[in-house]
matplotlib code that plots the C-alpha trace (Angstrom):
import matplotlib.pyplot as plt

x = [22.1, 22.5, 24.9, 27.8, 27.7, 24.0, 22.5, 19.2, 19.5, 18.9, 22.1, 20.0, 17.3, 20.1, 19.7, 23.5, 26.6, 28.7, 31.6, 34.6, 35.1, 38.0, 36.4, 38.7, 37.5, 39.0, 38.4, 35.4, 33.7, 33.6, 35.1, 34.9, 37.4, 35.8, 37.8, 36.9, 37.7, 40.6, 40.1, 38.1, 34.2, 32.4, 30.3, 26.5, 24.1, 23.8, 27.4, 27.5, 25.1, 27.1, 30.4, 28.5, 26.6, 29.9, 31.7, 29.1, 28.6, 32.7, 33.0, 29.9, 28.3, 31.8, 31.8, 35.3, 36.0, 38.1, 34.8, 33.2, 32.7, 31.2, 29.8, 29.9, 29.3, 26.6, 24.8, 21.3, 19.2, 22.3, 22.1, 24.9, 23.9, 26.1, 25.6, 26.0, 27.9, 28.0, 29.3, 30.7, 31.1, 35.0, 34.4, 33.5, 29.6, 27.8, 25.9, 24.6, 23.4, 23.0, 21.2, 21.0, 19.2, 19.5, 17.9, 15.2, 14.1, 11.5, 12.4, 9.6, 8.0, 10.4, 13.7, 13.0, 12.3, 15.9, 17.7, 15.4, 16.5, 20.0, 19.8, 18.3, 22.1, 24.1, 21.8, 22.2, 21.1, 20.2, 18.9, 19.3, 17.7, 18.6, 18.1, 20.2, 17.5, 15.1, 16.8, 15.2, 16.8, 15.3, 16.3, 16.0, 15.0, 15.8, 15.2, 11.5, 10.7, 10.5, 11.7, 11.0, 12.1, 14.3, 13.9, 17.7, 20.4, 22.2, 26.0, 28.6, 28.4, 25.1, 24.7, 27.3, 26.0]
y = [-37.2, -34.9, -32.2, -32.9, -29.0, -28.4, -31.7, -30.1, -29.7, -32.3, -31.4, -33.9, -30.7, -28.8, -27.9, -27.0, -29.4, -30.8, -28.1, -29.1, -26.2, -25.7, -25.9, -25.7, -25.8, -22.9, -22.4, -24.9, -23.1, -24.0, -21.8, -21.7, -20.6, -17.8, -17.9, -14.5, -12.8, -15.0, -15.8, -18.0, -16.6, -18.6, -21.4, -20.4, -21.7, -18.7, -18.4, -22.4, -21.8, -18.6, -20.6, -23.5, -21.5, -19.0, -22.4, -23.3, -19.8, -20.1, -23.5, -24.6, -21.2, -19.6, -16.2, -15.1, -14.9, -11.9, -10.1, -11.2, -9.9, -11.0, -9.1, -5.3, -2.6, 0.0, 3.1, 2.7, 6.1, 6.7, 3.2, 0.6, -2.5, -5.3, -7.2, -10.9, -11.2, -9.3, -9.6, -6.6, -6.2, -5.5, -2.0, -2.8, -2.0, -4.2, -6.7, -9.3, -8.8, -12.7, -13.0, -16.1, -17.1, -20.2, -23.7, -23.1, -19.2, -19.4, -16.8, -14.6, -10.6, -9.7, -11.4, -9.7, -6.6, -6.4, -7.4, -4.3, -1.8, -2.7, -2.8, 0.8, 1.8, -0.7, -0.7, -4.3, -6.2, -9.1, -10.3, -13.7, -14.6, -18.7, -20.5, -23.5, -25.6, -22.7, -20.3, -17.5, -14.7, -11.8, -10.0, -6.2, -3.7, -0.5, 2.0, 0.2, -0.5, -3.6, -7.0, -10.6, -13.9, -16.6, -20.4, -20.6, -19.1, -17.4, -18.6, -15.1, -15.3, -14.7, -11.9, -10.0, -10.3]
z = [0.1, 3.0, 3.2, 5.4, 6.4, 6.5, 7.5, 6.9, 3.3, 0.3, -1.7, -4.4, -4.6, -5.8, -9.6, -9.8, -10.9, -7.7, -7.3, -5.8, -2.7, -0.5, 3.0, 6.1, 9.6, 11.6, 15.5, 15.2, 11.9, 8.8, 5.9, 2.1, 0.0, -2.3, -5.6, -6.8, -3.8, -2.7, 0.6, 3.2, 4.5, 6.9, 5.5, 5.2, 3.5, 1.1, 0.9, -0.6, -2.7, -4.5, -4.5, -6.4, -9.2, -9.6, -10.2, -12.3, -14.0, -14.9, -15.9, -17.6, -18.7, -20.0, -17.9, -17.1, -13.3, -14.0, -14.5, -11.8, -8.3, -5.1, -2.2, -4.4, -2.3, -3.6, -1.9, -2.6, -1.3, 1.5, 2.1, 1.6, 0.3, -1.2, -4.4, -3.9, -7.6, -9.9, -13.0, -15.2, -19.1, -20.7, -20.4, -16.6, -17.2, -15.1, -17.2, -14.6, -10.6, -8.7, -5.5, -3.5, -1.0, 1.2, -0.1, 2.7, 1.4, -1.0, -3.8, -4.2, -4.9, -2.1, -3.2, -6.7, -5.1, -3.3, -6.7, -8.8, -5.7, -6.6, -10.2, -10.1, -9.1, -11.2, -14.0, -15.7, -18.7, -16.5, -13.1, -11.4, -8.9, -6.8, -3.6, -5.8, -6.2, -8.4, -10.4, -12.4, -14.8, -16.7, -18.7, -18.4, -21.4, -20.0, -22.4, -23.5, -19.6, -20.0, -18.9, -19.7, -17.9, -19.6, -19.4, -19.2, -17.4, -20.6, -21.4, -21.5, -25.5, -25.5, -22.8, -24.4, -27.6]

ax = plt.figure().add_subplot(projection="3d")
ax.plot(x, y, z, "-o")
ax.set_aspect("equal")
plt.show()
């Protein structure tokens, strides 16, 4: 099946659940509705893909979309940078930093490089990186120096446990 949006994209490829988004059309663009920050963003590619795995993060995986954040503003080395999602601990430590890419961006060295340059500010547990169709997570040890990838995408429970 193509996407009725992107026309160039297999939505089958896609190794998310179907989510059902609120997309409007708006002076002849397409919008999505994102339900953490409340309000329509025009309708990328990589914005479809982080509307679809927060769905899927909140309703299959348990996190709480009260702790969750899109598009998080951080100065990395006088730079500002934004965080695709991020999403924070009770005590509003942030546990997880997502970055997706487009279902035509291969994630590799440099994709992981961007999410480490962020995480050297925000200092998380875990990383995730997705272009929706190949998702990888690892998970960071700080205080050994280490990290090590997961075959899964952890539920909440077990990230905050």
């Amino acid at each position: 099946m193509k996407g009725e949006f992107f026309p160039d994209i297999d939505l089958n490829k896609l190794n998310l659940p179907p989510a059902e988004l609120k997309i409007v059309r708006r002076n002849g663009v397409f919008k999505v509705f994102d339900r953490l920050r409340k309000n329509y963003f025009c309708l990328t590619e990589e914005e479809f893909i982080r509307q679809i795995f927060v769905d899927w993060l909140i309703s299959t995986l348990h996190y709480p979309s009260s702790l969750m954040a899109n598009e998080i503003g951080i100065n990395l080395n006088g730079t500002k940078k934004r965080c695709d999602t991020v999403v924070f601990s009770k005590e509003a430590k942030p546990l997880v930093i997502v970055e997706y890419k487009s279902p035509k961006i291969k994630i590799n060295q440099e994709v992981f490089d961007q999410i480490v340059r962020y995480n050297m500010v925000l200092d998380a547990k875990y990383l995730i990186v997705s272009n929706g169709i190949t998702h990888y997570c690892c998970k960071i040890d700080n205080e050994a120096g280490t990290y090590s990838y997961l075959t899964d995408i952890p539920d909440y429970l077990s990230i905050i446990s």
